[in-house]
C-alpha positions as CSV (number, residue, x, y, z in Angstrom):
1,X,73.4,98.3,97.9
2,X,77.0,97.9,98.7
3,X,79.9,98.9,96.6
4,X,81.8,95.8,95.4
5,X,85.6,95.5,97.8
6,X,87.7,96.8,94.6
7,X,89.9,94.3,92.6
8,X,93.0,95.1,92.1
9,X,93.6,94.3,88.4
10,X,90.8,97.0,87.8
11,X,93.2,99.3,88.7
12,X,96.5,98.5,87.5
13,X,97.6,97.0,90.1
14,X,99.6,93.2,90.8
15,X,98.8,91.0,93.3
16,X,102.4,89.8,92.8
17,X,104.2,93.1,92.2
18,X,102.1,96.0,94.4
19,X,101.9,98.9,92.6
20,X,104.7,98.3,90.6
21,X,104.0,97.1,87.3
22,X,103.9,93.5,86.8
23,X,106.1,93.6,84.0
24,X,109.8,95.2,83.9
25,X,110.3,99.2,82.7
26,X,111.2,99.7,79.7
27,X,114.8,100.5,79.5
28,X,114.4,102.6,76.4
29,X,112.1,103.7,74.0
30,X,112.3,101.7,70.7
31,X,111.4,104.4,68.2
32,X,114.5,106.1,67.2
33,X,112.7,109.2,66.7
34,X,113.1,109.5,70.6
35,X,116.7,109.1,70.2
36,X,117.3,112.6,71.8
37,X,115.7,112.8,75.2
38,X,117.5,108.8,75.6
39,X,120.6,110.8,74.7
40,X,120.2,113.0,77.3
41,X,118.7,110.7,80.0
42,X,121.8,108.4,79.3
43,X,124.1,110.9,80.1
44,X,122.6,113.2,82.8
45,X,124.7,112.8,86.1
46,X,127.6,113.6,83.5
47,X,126.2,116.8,82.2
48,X,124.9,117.5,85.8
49,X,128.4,117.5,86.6
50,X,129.5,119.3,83.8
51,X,127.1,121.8,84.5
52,X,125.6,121.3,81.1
53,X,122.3,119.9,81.4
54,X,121.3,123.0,80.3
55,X,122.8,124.5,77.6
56,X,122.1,120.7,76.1
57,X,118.5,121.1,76.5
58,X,118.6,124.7,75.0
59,X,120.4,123.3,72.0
60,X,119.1,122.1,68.4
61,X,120.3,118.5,69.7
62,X,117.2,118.7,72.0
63,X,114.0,119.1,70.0
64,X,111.0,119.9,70.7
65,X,109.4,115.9,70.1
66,X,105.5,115.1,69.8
67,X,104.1,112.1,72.7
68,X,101.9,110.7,69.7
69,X,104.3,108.6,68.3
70,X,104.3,106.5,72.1
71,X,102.4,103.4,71.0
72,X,102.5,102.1,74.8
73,X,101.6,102.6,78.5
74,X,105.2,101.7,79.6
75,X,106.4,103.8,76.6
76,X,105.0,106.9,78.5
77,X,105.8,106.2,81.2
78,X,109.5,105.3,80.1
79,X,109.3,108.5,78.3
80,X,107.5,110.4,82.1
81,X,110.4,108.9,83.6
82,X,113.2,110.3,81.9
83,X,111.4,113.7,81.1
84,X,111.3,114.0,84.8
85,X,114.9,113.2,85.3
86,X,115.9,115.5,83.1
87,X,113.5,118.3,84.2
88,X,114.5,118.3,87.6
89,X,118.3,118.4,86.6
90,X,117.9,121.4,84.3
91,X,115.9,123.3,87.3
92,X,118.6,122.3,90.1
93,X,122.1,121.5,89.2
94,X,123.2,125.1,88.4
95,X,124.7,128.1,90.4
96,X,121.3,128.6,91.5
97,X,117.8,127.3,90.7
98,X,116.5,127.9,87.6
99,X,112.1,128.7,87.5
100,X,111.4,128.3,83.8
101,X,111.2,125.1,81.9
102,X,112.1,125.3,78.0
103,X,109.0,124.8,75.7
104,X,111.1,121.4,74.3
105,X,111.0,119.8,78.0
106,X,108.1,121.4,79.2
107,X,105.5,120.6,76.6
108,X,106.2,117.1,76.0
109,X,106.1,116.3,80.2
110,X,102.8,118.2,80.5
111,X,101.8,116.3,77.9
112,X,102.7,112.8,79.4
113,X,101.5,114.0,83.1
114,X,98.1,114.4,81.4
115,X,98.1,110.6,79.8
116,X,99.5,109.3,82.7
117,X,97.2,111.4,85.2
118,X,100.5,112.7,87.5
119,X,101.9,116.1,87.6
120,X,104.6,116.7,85.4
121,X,107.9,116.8,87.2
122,X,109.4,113.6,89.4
123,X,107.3,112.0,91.2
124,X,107.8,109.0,93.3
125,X,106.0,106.9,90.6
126,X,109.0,108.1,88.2
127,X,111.7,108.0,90.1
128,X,110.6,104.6,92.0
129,X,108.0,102.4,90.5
130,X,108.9,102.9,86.9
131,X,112.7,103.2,87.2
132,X,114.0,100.0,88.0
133,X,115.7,97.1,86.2
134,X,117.0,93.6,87.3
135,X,121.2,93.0,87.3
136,X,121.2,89.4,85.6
137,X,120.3,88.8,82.0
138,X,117.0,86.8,82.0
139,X,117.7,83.0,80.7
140,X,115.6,80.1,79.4
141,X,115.8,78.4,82.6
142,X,115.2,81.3,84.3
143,X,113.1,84.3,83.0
144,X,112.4,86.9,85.1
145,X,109.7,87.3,87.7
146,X,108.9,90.7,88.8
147,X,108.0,89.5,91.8
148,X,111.1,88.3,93.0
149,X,113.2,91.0,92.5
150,X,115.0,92.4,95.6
151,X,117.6,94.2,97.1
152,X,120.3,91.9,95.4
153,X,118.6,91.8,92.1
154,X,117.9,95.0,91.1
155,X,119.3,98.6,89.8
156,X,118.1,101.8,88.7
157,X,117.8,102.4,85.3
158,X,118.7,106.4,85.7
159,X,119.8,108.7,88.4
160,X,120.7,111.9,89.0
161,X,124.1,111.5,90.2
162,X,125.4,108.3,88.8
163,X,126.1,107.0,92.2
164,X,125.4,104.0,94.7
165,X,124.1,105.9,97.1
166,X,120.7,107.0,95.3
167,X,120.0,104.1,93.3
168,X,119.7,102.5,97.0
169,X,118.0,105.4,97.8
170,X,115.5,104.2,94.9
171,X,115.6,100.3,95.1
172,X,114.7,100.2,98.9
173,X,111.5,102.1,97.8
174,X,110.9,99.9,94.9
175,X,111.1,96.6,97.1
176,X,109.2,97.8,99.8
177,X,106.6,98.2,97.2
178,X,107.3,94.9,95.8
179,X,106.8,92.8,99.1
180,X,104.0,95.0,99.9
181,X,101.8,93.2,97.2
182,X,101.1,90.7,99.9
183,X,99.8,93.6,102.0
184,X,97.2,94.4,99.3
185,X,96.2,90.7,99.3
186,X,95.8,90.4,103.1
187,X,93.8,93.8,103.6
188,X,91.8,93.1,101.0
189,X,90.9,89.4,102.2
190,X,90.1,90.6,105.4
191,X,87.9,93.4,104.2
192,X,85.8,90.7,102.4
193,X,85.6,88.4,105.5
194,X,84.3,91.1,108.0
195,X,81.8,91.7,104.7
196,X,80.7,88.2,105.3
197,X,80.8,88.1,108.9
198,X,83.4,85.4,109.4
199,X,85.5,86.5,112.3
200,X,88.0,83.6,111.8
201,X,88.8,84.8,108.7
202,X,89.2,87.8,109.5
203,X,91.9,86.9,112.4
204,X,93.8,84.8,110.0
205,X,93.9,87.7,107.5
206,X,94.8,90.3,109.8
207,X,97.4,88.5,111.0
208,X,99.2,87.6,108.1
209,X,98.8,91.3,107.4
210,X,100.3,92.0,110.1
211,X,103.4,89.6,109.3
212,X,103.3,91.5,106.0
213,X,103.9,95.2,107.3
214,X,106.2,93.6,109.7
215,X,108.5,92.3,106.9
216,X,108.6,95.7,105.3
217,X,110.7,96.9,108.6
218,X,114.0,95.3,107.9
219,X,113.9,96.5,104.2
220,X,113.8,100.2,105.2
221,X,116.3,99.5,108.0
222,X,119.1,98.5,105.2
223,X,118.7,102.3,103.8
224,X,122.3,103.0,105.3
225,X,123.7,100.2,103.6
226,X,124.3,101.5,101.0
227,X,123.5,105.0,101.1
228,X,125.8,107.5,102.9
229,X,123.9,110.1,104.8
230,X,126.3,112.7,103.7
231,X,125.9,111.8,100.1
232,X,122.2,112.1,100.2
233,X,121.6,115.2,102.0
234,X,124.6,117.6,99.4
235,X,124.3,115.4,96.4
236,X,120.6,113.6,96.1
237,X,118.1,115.4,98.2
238,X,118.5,118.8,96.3
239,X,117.3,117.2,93.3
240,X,114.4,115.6,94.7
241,X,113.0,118.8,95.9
242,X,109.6,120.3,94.1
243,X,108.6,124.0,93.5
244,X,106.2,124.5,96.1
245,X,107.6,126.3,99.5
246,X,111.0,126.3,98.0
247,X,112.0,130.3,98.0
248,X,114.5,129.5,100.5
249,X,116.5,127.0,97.8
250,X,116.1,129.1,94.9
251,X,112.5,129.0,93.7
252,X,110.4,132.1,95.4
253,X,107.3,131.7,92.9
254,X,107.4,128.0,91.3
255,X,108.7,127.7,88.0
256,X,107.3,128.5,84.4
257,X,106.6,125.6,82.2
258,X,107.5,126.3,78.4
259,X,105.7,129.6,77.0
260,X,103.0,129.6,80.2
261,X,102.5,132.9,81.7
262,X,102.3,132.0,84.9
263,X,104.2,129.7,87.1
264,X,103.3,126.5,88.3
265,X,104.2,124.7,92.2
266,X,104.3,121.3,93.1
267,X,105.8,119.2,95.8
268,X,109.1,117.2,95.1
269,X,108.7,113.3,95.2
270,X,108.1,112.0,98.7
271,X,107.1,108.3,99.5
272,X,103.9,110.3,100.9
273,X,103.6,109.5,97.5
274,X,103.2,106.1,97.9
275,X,100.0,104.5,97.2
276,X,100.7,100.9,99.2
277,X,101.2,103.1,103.0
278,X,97.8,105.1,102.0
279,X,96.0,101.8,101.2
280,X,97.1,100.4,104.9
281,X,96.0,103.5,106.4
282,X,92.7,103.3,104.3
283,X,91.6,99.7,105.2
284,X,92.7,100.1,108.7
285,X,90.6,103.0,109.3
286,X,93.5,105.7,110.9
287,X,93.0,108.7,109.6
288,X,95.3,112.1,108.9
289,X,94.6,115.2,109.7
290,X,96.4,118.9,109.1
291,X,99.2,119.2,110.9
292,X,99.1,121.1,114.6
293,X,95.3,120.4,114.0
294,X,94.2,120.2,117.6
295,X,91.6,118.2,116.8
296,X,93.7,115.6,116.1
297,X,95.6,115.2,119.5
298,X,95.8,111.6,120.8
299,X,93.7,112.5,124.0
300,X,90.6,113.8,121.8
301,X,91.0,110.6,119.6
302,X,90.9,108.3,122.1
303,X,87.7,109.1,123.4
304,X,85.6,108.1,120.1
305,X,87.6,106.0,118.1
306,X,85.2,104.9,115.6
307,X,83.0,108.2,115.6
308,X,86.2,110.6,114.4
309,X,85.1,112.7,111.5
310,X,86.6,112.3,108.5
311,X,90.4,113.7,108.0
312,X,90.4,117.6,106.4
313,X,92.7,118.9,103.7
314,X,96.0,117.5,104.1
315,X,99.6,116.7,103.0
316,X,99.1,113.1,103.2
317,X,95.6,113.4,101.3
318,X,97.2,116.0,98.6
319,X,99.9,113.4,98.0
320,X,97.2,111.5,96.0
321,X,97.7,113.8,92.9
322,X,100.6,112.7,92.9
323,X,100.1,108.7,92.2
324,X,98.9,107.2,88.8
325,X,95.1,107.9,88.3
326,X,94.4,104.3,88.6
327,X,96.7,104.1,91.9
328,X,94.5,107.2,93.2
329,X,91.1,105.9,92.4
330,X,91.8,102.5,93.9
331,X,92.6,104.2,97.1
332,X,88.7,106.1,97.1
333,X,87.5,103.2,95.7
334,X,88.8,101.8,99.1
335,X,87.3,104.5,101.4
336,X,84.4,103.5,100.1
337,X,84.3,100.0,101.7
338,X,86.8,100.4,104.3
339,X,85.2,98.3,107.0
340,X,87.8,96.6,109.2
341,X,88.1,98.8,112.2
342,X,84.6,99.5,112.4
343,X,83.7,95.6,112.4
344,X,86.7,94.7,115.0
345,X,84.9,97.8,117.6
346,X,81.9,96.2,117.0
347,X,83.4,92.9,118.3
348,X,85.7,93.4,120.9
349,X,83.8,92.7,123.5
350,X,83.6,88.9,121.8
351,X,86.3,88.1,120.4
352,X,89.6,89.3,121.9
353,X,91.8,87.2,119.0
354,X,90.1,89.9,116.9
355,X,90.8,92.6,118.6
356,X,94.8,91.6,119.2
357,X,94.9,90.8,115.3
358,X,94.0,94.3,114.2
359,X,95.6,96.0,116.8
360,X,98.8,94.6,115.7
361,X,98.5,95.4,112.0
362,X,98.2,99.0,114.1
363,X,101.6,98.3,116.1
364,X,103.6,97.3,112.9
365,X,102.4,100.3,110.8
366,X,103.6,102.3,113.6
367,X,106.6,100.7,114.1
368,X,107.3,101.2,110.1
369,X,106.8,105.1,110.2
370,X,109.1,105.0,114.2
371,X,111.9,103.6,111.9
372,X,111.2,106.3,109.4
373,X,111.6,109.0,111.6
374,X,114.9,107.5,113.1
375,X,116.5,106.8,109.4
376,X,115.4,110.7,108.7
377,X,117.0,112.2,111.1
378,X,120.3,110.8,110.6
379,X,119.7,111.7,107.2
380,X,118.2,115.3,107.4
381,X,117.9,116.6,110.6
382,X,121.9,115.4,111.7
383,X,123.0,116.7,108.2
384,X,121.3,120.3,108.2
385,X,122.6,120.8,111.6
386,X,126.1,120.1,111.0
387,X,126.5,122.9,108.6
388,X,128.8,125.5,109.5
389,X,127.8,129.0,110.1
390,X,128.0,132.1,107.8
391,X,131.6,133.1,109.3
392,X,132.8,129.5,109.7
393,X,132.0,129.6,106.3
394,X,133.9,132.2,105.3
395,X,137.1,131.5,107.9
396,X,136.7,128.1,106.0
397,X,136.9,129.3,102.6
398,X,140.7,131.8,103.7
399,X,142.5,128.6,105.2
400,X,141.5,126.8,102.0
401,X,143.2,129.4,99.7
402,X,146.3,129.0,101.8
403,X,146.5,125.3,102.1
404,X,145.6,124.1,98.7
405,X,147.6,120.9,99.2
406,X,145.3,119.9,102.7
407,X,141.6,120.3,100.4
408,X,141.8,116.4,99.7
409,X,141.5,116.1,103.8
410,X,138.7,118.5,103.5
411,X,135.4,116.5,101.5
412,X,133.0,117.3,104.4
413,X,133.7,121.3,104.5
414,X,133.8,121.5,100.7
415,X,130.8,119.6,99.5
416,X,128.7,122.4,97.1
417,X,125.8,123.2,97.8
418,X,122.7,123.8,96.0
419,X,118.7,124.2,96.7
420,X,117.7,122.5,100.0
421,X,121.1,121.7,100.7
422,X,121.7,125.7,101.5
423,X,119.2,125.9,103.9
424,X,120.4,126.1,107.2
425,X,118.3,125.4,110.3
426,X,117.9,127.6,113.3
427,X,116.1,127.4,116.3
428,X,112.9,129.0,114.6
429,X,113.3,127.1,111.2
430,X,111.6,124.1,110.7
431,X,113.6,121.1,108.2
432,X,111.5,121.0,105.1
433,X,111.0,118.1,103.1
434,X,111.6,117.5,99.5
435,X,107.8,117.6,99.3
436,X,107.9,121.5,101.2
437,X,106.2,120.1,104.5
438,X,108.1,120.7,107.8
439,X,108.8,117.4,108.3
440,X,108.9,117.1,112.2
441,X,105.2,117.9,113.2
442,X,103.9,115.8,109.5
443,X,105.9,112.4,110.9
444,X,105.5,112.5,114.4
445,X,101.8,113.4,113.9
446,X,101.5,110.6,111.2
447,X,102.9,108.4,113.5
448,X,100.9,109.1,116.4
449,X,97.3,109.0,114.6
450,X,98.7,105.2,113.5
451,X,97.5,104.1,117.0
452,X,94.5,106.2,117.4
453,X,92.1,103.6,116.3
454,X,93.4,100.8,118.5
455,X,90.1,98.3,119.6
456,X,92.2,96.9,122.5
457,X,92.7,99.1,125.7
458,X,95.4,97.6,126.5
459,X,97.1,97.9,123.0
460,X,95.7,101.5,123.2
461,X,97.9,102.3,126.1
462,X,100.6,100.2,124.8
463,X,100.8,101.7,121.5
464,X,102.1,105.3,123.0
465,X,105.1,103.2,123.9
466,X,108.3,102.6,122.0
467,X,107.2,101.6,118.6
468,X,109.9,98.2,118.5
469,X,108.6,97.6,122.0
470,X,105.0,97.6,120.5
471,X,106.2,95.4,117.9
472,X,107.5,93.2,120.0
473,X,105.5,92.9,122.5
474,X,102.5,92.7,119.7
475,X,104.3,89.7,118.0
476,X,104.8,87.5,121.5
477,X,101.2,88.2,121.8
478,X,100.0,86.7,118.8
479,X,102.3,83.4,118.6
480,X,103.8,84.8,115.4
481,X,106.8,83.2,115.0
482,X,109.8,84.0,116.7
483,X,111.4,87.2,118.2
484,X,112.7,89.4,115.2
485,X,116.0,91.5,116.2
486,X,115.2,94.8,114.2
487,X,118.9,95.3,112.6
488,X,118.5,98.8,113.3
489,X,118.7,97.9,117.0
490,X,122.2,96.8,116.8
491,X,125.3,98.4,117.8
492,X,127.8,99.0,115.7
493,X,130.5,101.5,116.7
494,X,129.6,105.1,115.4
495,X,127.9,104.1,112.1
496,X,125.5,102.1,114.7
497,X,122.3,102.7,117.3
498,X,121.3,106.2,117.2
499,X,118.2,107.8,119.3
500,X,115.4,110.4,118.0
501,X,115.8,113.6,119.6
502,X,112.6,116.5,119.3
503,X,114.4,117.6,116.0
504,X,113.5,115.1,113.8
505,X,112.3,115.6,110.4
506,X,111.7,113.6,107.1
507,X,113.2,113.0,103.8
508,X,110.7,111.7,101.4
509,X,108.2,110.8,103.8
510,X,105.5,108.1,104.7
């Protein structure tokens, strides 16, 4: 007997709103027994700033609160949210790291992780799904729809630094998952018509799916925007980063939650965390193996497209601890059915509008994660490398002392440093992400194994092209619509066009 193609709203999830919930965060907890961790949330780029996040959580005015009075779903996870906000701030914004949580921060956040079904620090679903709130007041005449929200309606409801920069950092995560609701929808329509045997359908599906990924493109290409590459690499990214492979920024064993005797890792929040890219990869049938695993080279790939044995332990497959528990068991719910490449193999012989339609939703996936790795390494790679050397550093530091009144002409050299943003990159050291992969070998791999499953042979060779060149050539193919001009292709003096070199890496990554 076949297992039922899973519904959605089983699994706390909007056909209108993605994985993001279908009604707005809370933007505070309405018993005023909480009063204290709102307090603190409230204020946290200021006492990051002040350097006194933590003396404030080690302070009577920072109690240790029970999770039982939380009458609500989006009460924990208003209450996850912030917990993690401050968490991370008390571990990072200091001289140097800190590894041991307080009992009064720990406690409660293991306690919501557990309710919740995340691990208890940051994670994408805290720091993107469940942190958002719209700019205009809601009227009579016009209440708010969730799934409406964009780029121009939206703000974070708390970051760590207060500033533009990471609440676009944020948003252009939250959207993404937003217009990806219609991804869910299409995947999920066309699963059900190559259940039924209905090949039409399942053209029409696959390429509105297709049009669906594609439309994610330009909302990930309006990153820089907003958000200064500079200001994200020395001011954001440190606090983003996780526990795990982190002795380099501070952290050589983890760190210590409350009175536990021993310490704990976990990876930082990445938008591997992301539930809406795993579900494409899921119904589309590419799969994700360890990185440098040999086995997953392109050429041994190609040969058996639909006989590939099933991915190994992995970053992309650990990521899943990571989402909501109902996020997590939607996506093996959807291994379980995952039929679409197998029923396009089985057809391509017939019925080349098939073929063409699947292989694009391939083309457009991989054109997604192409523009991921270009955005990261102008925002990682670029950044890391520019840092001065140990003697620059230190030549730097003697002209400062004697020209005090040039160190306004001087942000760039002066920015402090903390966690990842110490870590300077040498020939023999890899770029880490926030989630403690090394980030060139996870993306470029990731993308690569995107095409793998191509039905087409001629989409198979073309897919090992330029990913925008895929796109594009993918999009004449099908009739759909006109010629989109990615904005990312533009030139615009220096803050324009830049090209992917062998060094890439990845920030939070897909």
């Amino acid at each position: 007997m076949q297992l039922p193609i899973p519904s959605p709203e089983d699994y706390d999830i909007s056909l209108s709103t993605g994985f993001v919930p279908s009604t707005l965060p809370l933007a505070r907890i309405p018993d005023p027994y909480y009063s204290p961790w709102e307090a603190v949330a409230s204020n946290v780029h200021f006492l990051i700033m002040a350097r006194q996040i933590r003396p404030v959580v080690d302070s009577p005015a920072f109690p240790l609160l029970s999770v039982d009075r939380l009458r609500s779903t989006p009460e924990r996870r208003r209450a996850y949210s912030i917990l993690g906000f401050i968490a991370h701030a008390y571990i990072w914004a200091g001289p140097s790291a800190c590894d041991h949580l307080p009992p009064q921060l720990a406690e409660p956040l293991i306690a919501l992780a557990d309710a919740l079904e995340v691990p208890p620090l940051a994670t994408y679903a805290g720091l993107c799904l469940w942190n958002h709130r719209p700019i205009f007041l809601p009227t009579p005449d016009h209440p708010h729809d969730p799934a409406s929200l964009d780029l121009s309606s939206l703000a974070t409801l708390h970051t760590f630094t207060g500033s533009t920069d990471e609440s676009w950092f944020f948003l252009v995560s939250t959207v993404i998952e937003i217009r990806g609701a219609a991804c869910i929808r299409y995947l999920l329509a066309a699963m059900r018509a190559c259940r039924d045997d209905s090949p039409h359908d399942a053209v029409v599906a696959l390429q509105l799916l297709a049009e669906s990924i594609d439309s994610l493109i330009p909302i990930l290409a309006r990153l820089p925007e907003q958000c200064d590459p500079h200001t994200f690499y020395y001011r954001v990214r440190p606090f983003l980063a996780g526990s795990r492979n982190m002795a380099e920024a501070g952290l050589p064993h983890g760190v210590k939650y409350g009175n536990e005797p021993g310490y704990r890792q976990y990876s930082g929040g990445s938008n591997a965390q992301s539930s809406l890219i795993q579900a494409l990869d899921i119904a589309l049938g590419v799969q994700h193996r360890p990185t440098s695993d040999a086995s997953s080279s392109p050429s041994s790939r190609s040969q058996s497209p639909t006989s590939a044995a099933p991915p190994s332990n992995n970053f992309i497959h650990d990521m899943r601890a990571y989402m909501p528990g109902p996020h997590r068991r939607f996506l093996e719910h959807l291994e379980l059915c995952a039929n679409i490449k197998d029923y396009v193999h089985a057809h391509k012989q017939s019925n080349s509008a098939l073929t063409l339609a699947y292989d694009a939703c391939l083309a457009v996936l991989r054109a997604f994660r192409d523009k991921h790795i270009q955005i990261v390494s102008r925002y990682i790679i670029v950044q890391a490398k520019s840092q001065p050397s140990a003697s620059a550093k230190q030549l730097q530091l003697k002209q400062q002392q004697l020209q005090h009144q040039h160190q306004h002409q001087q942000q760039h050299q002066q920015t402090n440093k903390s966690g990842l943003a110490n870590v300077i990159l040498t020939e023999k050291k890899a770029a880490r992400g926030t989630g403690g992969t090394a980030l060139l070998p996870f993306l470029k791999q990731a993308r690569d194994e995107t095409g793998a499953p191509a039905a087409g042979s001629w989409a198979a060779r073309l897919l090992r092209d330029d990913a925008f060149v895929v796109r594009r050539k993918m999009r004449d193919a099908m009739g759909l619509g006109e010629h989109l001009v990615d904005e990312g292709d533009k030139v615009v003096g220096l803050a324009g066009q830049w090209s992917v070199d062998d060094e890439t890496g990845g920030i939070c990554h897909w």
